[in-house]
N, C-alpha and C positions, 0 to 999 in steps of 0.2 A: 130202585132196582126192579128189573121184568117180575113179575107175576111168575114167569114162566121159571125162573131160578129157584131151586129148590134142595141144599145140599143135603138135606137128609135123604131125598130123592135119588140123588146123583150117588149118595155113597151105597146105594142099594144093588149099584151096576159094578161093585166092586169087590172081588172074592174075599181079598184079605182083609177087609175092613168088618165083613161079617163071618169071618172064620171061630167056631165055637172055642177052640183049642185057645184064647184069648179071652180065658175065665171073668176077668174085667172087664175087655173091652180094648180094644186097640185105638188108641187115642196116636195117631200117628203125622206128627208134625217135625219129619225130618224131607221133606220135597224137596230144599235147594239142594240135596246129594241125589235122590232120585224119587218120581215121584211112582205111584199105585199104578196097577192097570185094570182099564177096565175088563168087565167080559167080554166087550164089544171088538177091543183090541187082541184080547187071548182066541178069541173067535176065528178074528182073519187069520190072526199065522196058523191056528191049526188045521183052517180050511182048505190055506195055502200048501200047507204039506201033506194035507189029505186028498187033494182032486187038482193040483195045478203044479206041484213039484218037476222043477227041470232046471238045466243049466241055460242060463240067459246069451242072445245075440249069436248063438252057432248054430242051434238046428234049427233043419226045415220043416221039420213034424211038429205038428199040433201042440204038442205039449209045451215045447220048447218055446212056440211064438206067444202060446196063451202067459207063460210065466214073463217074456221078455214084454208082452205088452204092458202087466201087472206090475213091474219094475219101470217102466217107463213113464206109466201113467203116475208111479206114486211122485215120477221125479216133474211133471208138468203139475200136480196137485202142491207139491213144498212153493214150488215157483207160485203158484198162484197165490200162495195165502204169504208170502211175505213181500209180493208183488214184483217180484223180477218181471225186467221183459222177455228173458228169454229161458226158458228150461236149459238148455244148454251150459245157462249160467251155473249152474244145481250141481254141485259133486258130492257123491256121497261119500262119508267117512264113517269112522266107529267113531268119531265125535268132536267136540270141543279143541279136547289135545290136539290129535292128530290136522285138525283144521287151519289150527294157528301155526304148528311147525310147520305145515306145507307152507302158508303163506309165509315164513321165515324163510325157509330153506329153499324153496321152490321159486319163490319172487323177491323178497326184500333182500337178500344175499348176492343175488347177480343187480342191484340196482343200487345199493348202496358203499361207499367206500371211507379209507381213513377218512378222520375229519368230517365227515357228515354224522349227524345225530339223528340218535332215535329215541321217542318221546315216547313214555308207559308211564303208569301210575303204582304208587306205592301200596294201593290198599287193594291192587287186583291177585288174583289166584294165582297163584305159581304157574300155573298152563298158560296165564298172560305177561308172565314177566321173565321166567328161564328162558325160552326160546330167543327172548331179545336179549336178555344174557352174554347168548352163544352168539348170536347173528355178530354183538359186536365186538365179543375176543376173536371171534376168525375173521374180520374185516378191518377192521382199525378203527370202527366209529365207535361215535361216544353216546353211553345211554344218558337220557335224562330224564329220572325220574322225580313227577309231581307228588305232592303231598295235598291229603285233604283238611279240610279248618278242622276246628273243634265240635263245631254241627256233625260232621263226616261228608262234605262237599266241598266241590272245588271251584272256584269264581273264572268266570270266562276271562276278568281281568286279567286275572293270574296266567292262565294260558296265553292271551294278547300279549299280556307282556314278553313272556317268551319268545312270543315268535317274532315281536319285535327284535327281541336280543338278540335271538339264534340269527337274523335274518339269512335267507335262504340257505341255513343248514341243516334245517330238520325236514327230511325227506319221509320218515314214517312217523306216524301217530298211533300207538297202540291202548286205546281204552277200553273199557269193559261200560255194557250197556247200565248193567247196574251190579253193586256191588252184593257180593254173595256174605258179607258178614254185616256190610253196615247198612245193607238195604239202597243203600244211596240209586238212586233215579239220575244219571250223569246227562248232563245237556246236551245227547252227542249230536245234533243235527246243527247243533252253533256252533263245537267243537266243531264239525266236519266244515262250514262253512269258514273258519278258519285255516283251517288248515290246507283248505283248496285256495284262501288267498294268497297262504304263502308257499306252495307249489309243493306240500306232502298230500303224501295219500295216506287213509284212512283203514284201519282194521280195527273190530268193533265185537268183542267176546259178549255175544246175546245169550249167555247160557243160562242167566237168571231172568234176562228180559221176555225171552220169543215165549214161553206158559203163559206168561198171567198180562199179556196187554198186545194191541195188536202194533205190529213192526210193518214198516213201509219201508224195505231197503233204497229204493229211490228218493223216497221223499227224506229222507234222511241225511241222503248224500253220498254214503261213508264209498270202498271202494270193493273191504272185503266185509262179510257177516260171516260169521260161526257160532252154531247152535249144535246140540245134544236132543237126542230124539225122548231118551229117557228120562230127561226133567220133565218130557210133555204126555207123558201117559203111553207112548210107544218104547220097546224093548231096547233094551241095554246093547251097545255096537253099533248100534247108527248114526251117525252124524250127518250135517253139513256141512259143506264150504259154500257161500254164496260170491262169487267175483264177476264183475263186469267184463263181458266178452272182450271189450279190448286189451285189458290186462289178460285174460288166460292167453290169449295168443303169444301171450310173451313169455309163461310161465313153463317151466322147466316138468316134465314128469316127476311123480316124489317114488314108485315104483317101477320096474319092467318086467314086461312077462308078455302072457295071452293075455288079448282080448286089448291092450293099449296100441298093437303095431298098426301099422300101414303094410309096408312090406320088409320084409326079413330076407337079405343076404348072410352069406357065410360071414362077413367080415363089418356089415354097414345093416340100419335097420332104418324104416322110417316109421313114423309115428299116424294113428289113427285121427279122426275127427275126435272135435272138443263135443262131450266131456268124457268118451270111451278113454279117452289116450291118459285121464286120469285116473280110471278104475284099472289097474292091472290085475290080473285074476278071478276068481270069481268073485262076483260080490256078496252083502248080505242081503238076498233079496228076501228074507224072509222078514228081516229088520224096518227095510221098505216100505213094504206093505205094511207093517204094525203099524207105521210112522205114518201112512196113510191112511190108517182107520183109524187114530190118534188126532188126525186134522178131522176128520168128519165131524169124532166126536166132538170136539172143541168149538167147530164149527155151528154144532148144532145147539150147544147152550148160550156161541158169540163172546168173541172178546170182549166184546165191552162190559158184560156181562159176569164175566169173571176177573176185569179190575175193578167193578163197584163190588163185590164181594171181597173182595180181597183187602180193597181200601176198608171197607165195615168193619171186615173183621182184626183187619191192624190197628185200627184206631180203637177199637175196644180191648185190645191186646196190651194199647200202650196206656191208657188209662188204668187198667186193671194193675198191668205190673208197675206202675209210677206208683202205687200205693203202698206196695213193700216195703218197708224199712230197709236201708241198706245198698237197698238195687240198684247199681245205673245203666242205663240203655244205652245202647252205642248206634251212632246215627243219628240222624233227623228226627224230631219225635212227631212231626207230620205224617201222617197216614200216604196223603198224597205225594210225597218226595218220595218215596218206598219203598220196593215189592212189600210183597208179602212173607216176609219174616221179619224177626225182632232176635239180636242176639244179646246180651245182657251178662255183667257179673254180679255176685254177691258177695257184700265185704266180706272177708277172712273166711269164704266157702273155696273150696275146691271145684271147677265145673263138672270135673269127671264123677264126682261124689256126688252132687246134683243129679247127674243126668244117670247116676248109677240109682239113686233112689228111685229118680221118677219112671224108669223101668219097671221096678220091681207093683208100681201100681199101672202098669200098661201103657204109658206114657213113655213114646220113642222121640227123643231129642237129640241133638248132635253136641258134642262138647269136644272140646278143643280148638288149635287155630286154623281151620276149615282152610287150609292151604294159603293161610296170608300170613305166614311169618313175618315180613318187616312193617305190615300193620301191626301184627299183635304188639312189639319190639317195643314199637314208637309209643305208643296205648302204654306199655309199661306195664302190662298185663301179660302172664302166663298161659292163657286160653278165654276164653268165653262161654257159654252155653248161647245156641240157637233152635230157637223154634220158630218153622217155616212152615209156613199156610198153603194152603189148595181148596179146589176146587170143590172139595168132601169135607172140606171141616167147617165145622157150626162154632156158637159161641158156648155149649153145653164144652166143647173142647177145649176153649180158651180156660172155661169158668174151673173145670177139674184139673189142669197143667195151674191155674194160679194158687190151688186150695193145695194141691200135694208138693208147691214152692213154700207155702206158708208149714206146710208140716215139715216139709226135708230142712227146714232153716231151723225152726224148734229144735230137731233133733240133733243138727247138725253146730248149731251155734255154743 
């Protein structure tokens, strides 16, 4: 790893991590719900609303263009660091959710019909599998959802053979880049290379991927990307949609109002340039801009940078907790197949009662089924407890979450 990587460092840039009120210490390993923000980030939106506040794209005074430039540029900065070709490509959303229902509703809804399928995965988030849901009781298609082995992956076999089977009726592919409970690293750029032989297209929920490694929407293949500004160090309500110019041509607005039109008759309206004609309203530019002092920072300690620490510090995670009596890990127990968390049960423990203990010694974990019901089902498991890494946690972290699992079990068994 850089010389330059230094998480005791990095967590120095972050209010809540040294807030005294946190008599312990906040040992804070709940990221894959949302992660910290820096000062660097809390800086720009206050600065934003302190000396640049204005409503974007309608005036002609200073203030107005200075704010619409600073929305602009945050949406040519997301394009660069996930490598679109074109900013245009960039919509903004409040997030994840709202990303994948447009691409449902917006696109896969006028292109698909009875008898065409649609392919999702069973261990993905409710935001990756409701929406296909709905897409296919209001349409007439049929969902068909994959299951992952007992590792928690899914063999490209397994999907070739599908698409064998299906031939030409699986029109959409809906997977997640990596999974938010079982870690899993999903193969999507062979996945997409599939799915382009057999004439679907690709939408790809990056919400655990785009933080911790670097994404090349291109190099990938897929057709849509959506990502959350708030897993990445920028504020909560921001999101993306990333889609290929030649589909947004196609795609339907998901709101109407100001600022989407072209021109407005009493009776008939037309529609703006891409991608105005998808922000209806005003937008979050305040979200923006975090989201773009959020890339800087990231930028400035480098991807690659923050999946060798991440792999580090998971691979010492899962050595540590493979040593527990009782415990099993769910997922891959490679570091490198990953992100950066580990969710895990303890025989005849409750996770809520875990994750309620290790609270109470400043240790924030997430317990329950993190929005994957028909994984947990199949698991045969009630919930799980997860602890999810970043860019501010050290192995001082990992070493006090394994010591007050060795005590909540004592107590608890």
């Amino acid at each position: 790893m850089s010389n330059m990587f230094d998480a005791n460092k990095i967590k120095k840039d972050f209010p809540i991590l040294n807030d005294p009120k946190f008599n312990e210490g906040l040992v804070y390993l709940d990221n894959a719900a949302t992660s910290q923000k820096p000062q660097q980030v809390i800086n720009a939106v206050s600065d934003y609303y302190s000396h640049h506040n204005a409503n974007v794209h309608r005036g002609i005074y200073e203030l107005s263009e200075r704010a619409t430039n600073m929305y602009e540029d945050s949406r040519a900065k997301v394009a660069k660091f996930i490598s679109a070709k074109h900013p245009e490509e960039i919509i903004f959303t409040k997030g994840v959710t709202e990303s994948i229902n447009r691409v449902a509703f917006c696109w896969v809804i006028q292109h698909v019909k009875a008898g065409d399928m649609i392919m999702a995965m069973e261990s993905d988030h409710h935001s990756n599998l409701i929406p296909w849901q709905q897409v296919a009781e209001r349409t007439g298609a049929k969902l068909e959802v994959l299951q992952v082995d007992e590792k928690g992956e899914i063999s490209l076999e397994q999907i070739k053979q599908k698409f064998d089977e299906l031939a030409g009726k699986i029109k959409i592919v809906a997977i997640s880049h990596a999974s938010n409970v079982l870690g899993t690293i999903f193969p999507v750029k062979e996945i997409c290379k599939l799915a382009k032989e057999a004439g679907a297209v690709v939408s790809v929920d990056g919400a655990q991927a785009i933080p911790h490694m670097k994404v090349n929407v291109e190099s990938l293949g897929c057709d849509f990307y959506s990502f959350s500004g708030h897993k990445m160090l920028a504020p909560t309500g921001i999101g993306v949609l990333w889609e290929r110019k030649e589909l947004l041509q196609e795609m339907i607005p998901y709101e109407y109002g100001g600022g989407m039109i072209g021109e407005v008759k009493t009776h008939t309206s037309t529609w703006g340039e891409i991608p105005q004609r998808f922000e209806a309203g005003t937008p979050n530019i305040e979200g923006a801009v975090g989201l773009s002092a959020a890339i800087d920072y990231l930028e400035g300690i480098g991807m690659e940078n923050v999946r060798k620490h991440e792999i580090e510090l998971t691979t010492y995670a899962l050595e540590k907790l493979g040593e527990i009596e009782g415990l099993t890990i769910l997922g891959p127990q490679e570091a490198e197949k990953r992100s950066g968390l580990v969710s895990f049960i303890i025989k005849k423990i409750h996770p809520h009662d875990i994750a309620a203990i290790l609270s109470q010694k400043g240790i924030a974990v997430r317990s329950g089924q993190h929005c994957t019901m028909p994984l947990h089902d199949r698991l045969g498991i009630s919930a799980s407890v997860r602890a999810s890494f970043y860019i501010y946690n050290t192995k001082e972290d990992v070493d006090k979450l394994i010591h007050e699992l060795k005590e909540a079990k004592k107590l608890l068994s």
